[in-house]
C-alpha positions as CSV (number, residue, x, y, z in Angstrom):
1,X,22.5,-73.0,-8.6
2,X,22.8,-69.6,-6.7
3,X,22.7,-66.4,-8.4
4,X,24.6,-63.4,-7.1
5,X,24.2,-60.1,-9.2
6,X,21.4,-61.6,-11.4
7,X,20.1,-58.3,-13.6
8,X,16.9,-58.5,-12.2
9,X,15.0,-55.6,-11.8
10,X,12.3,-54.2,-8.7
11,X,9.1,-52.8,-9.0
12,X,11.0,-49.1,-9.8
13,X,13.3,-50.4,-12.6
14,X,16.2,-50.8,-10.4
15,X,18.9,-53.7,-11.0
16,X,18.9,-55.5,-7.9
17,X,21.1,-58.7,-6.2
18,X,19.7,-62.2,-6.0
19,X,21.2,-64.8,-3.3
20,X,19.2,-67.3,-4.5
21,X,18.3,-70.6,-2.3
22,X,20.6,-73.3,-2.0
23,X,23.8,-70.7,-2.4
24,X,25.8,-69.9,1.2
25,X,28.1,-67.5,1.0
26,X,30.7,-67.1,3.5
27,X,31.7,-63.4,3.9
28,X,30.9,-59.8,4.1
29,X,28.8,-58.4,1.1
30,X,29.0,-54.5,-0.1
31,X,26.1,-53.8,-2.8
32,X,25.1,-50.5,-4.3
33,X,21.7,-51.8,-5.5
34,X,18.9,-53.5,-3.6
35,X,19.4,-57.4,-2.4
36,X,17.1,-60.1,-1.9
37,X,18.4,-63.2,-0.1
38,X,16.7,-66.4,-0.7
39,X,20.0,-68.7,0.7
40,X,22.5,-68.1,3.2
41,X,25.0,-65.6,4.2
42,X,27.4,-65.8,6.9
43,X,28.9,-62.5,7.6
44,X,28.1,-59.0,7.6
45,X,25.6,-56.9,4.3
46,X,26.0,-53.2,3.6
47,X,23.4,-51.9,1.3
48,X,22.9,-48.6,0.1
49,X,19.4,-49.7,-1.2
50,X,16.8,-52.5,0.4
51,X,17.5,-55.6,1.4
52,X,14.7,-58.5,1.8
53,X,15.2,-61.9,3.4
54,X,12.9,-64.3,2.1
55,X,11.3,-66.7,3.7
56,X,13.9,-69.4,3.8
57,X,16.9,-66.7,4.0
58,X,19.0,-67.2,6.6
59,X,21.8,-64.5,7.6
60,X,24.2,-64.9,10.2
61,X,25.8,-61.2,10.8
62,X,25.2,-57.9,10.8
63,X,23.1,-55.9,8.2
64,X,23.1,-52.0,7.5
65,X,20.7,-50.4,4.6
66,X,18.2,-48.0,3.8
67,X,15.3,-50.1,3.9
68,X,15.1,-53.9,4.6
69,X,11.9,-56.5,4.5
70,X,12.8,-59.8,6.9
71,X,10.5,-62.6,6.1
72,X,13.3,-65.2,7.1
73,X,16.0,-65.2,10.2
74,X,18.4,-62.5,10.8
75,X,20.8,-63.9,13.7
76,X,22.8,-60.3,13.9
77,X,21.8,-56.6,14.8
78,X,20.2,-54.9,12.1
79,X,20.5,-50.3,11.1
80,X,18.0,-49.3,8.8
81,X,18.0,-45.6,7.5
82,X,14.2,-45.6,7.1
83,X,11.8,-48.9,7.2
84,X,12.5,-51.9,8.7
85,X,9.1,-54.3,8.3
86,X,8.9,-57.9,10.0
87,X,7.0,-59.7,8.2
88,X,5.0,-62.9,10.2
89,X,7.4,-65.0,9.3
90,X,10.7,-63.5,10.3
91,X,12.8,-64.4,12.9
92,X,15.0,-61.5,14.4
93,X,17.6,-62.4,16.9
94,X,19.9,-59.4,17.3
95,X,19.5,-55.4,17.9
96,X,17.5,-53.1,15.8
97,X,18.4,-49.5,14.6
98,X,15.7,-47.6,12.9
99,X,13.5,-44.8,12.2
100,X,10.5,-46.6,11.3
101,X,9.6,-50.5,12.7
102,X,6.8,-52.3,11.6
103,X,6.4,-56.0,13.0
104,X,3.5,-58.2,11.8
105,X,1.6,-61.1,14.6
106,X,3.6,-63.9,14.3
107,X,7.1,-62.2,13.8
108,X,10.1,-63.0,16.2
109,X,11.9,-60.7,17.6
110,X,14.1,-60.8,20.6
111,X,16.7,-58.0,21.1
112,X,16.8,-54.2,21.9
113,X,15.1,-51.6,19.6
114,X,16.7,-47.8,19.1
115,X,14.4,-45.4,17.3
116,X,16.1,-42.9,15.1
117,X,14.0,-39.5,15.2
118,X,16.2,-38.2,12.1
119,X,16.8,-39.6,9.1
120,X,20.9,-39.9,7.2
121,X,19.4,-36.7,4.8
122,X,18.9,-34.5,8.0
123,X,22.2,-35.7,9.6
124,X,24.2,-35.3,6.6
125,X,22.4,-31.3,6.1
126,X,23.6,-30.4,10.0
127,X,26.5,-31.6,8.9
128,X,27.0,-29.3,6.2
129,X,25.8,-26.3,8.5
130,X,27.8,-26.9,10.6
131,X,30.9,-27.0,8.1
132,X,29.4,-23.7,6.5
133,X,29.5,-21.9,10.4
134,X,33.2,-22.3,10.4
């Protein structure tokens, strides 16, 4: 049985969302909180925390976050505000947007790789500069 939303909590206390194996959802997920996926998703994840495909996680579609561990197969491009870590066992098949990649011996990866040299904190500060020139 899959779990979605389980009250589980990371390493810092944090609540965090469990696709467990054997679930598939079909359709775009929004989460607050971190996100591990164990099962499969088809469609696109926006997380404002980290999101971890484990090892038999499979998503099809496009992920955005803050931070993301891929030990399974990501078929989609991929923005990360900081981290984005391959592990040896992940298989990336899509476009990466990041500040920081890290990609273990044994990781696939075949698509294009942007480096961000700021992070979102220093975007959204010129932003506010900019709105306090006016």
């Amino acid at each position: 049985m899959g779990l979605i939303n389980k009250e589980t909590q990371n390493s810092t206390g944090i609540n965090h969302n469990v696709i467990a194996t054997g679930t598939l959802i079909k359709g775009d997920i929004i989460a607050s909180n971190d996100i591990r996926i164990d099962g499969n998703i088809e469609g696109n994840v926006e997380c404002e925390g980290r999101v971890v495909i484990g090892p038999n996680g499979v998503t099809n579609g496009n992920i955005k976050c803050q931070s993301a561990e891929i030990m399974g197969t990501l078929q989609g491009n991929i923005t990360v505000e900081e981290t984005l870590s391959l592990k040896s066992t992940a298989n990336l098949n899509g476009d990466v947007k990041t500040s920081v990649l890290v990609i273990e011996p044994g990781a696939k990866f075949t698509g294009s790789c942007s480096m961000k040299t700021e992070t979102r904190q220093n975007d959204e500060q010129k932003e506010a500069d900019e709105k306090a020139e006016k």
